[in-house]
C-alpha positions as MATLAB code, in Angstrom:
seq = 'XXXXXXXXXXXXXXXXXXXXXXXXXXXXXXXXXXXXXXXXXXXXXXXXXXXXXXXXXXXXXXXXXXXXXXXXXXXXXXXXXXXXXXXXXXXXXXXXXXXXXXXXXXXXXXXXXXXXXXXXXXX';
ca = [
      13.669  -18.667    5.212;
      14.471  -21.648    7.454;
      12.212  -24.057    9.276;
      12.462  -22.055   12.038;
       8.752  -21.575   13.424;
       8.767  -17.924   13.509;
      10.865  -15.088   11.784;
      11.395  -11.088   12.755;
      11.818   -9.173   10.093;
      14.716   -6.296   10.701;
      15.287   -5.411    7.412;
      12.481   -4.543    5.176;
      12.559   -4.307    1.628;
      12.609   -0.434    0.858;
      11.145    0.215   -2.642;
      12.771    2.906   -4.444;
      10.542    5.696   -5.474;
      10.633    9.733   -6.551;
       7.560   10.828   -5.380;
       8.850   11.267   -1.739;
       6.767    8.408   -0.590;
       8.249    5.554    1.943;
       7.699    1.733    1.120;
       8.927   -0.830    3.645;
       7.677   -4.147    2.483;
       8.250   -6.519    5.406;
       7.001   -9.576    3.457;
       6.511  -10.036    0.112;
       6.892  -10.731   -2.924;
       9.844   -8.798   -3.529;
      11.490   -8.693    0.646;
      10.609  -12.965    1.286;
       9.492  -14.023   -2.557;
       6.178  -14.525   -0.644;
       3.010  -14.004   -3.631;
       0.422  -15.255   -1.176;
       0.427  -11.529    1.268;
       2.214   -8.713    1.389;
       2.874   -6.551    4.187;
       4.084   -2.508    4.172;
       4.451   -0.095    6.311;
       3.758    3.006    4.328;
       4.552    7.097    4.760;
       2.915    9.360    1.874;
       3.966   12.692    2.135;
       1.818   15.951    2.373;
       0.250   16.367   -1.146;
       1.150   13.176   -2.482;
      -0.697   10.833   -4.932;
      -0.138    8.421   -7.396;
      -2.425    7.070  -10.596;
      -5.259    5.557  -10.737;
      -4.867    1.628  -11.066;
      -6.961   -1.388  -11.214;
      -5.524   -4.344   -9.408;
      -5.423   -8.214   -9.605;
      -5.076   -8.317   -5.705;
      -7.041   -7.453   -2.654;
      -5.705   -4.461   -0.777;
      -6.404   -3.575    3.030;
      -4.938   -0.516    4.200;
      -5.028    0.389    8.162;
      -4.681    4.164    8.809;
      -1.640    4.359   12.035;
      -1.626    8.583   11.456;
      -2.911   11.294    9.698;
      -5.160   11.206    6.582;
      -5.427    9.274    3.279;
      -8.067    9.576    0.494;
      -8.817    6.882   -1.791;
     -10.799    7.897   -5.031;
     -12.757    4.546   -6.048;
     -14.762    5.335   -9.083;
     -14.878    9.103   -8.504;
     -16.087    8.446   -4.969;
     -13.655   10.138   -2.596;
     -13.690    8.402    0.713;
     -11.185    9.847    3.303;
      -9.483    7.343    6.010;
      -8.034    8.393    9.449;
      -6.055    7.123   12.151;
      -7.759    3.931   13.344;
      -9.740    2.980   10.234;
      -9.467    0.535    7.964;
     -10.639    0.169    4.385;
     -10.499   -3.141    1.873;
     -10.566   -3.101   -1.481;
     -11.600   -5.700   -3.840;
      -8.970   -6.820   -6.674;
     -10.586   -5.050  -10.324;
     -11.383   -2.022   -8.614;
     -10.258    1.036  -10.374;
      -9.212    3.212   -7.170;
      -6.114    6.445   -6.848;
      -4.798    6.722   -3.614;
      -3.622   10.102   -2.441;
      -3.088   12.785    0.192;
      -4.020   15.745   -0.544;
      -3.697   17.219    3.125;
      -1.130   19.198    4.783;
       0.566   15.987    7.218;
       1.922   12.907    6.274;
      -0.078    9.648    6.355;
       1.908    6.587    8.160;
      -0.297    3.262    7.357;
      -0.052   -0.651    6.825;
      -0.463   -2.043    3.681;
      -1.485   -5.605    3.176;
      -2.211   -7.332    0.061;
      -3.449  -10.724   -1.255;
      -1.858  -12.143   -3.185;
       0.793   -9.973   -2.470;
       1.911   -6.620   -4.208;
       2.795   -7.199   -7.981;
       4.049   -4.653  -10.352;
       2.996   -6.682  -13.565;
      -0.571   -6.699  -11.503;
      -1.347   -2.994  -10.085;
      -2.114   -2.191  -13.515;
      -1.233    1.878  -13.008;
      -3.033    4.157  -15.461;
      -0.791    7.037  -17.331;
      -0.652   10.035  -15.727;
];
């Protein structure tokens, strides 16, 4: 980046994935080399979910449409549109959706998103 007081970012950084899910990380570690934040927008599919993991970093998620559930602990808690959630880094949490729509949300994380730090269970 330049030392230009403010940037737009036009081209996220899409992650590749095969689970049908959509990761556009605006800033980040691996879109702006940024490891304070990271921002994504996010799309999980109908029926989608991942692992469970225990993270090094904080992660907020903000609920734009549909559903999400987050298992933390065996605790299901269900987000939707308009709610937020945080959760604390060393959490062991899965995120999924286990409903029939897609969920479009925000993804922030601090530091920001790490692979070497999600710390993803085997399936």
């Amino acid at each position: 980046m330049s030392d230009a007081k403010y940037y737009i970012q036009k081209t996220p950084f899409v992650v590749p994935t095969d689970d049908g899910k959509y990761i556009g990380e605006h800033f980040g570690k691996a879109s702006d080399g940024n490891t304070a934040i990271s921002i994504a927008h996010m799309i999980a599919p109908p029926r989608w979910s991942e692992p469970f993991q225990t993270p090094e970093f904080d992660e907020y998620t903000f609920i734009i449409e549909g559903k999400k559930q987050f298992l933390i602990d065996d605790e299901p808690i269900i987000l939707e549109a308009g709610q937020s959630i945080k959760i604390k880094a060393g959490t062991r949490v899965q995120y999924s959706n286990p409903f029939n729509q897609k969920c479009v949300y925000l993804s922030v994380c601090q530091p920001a998103f790490d692979f070497n730090k999600v710390h993803r269970e085997e399936e």
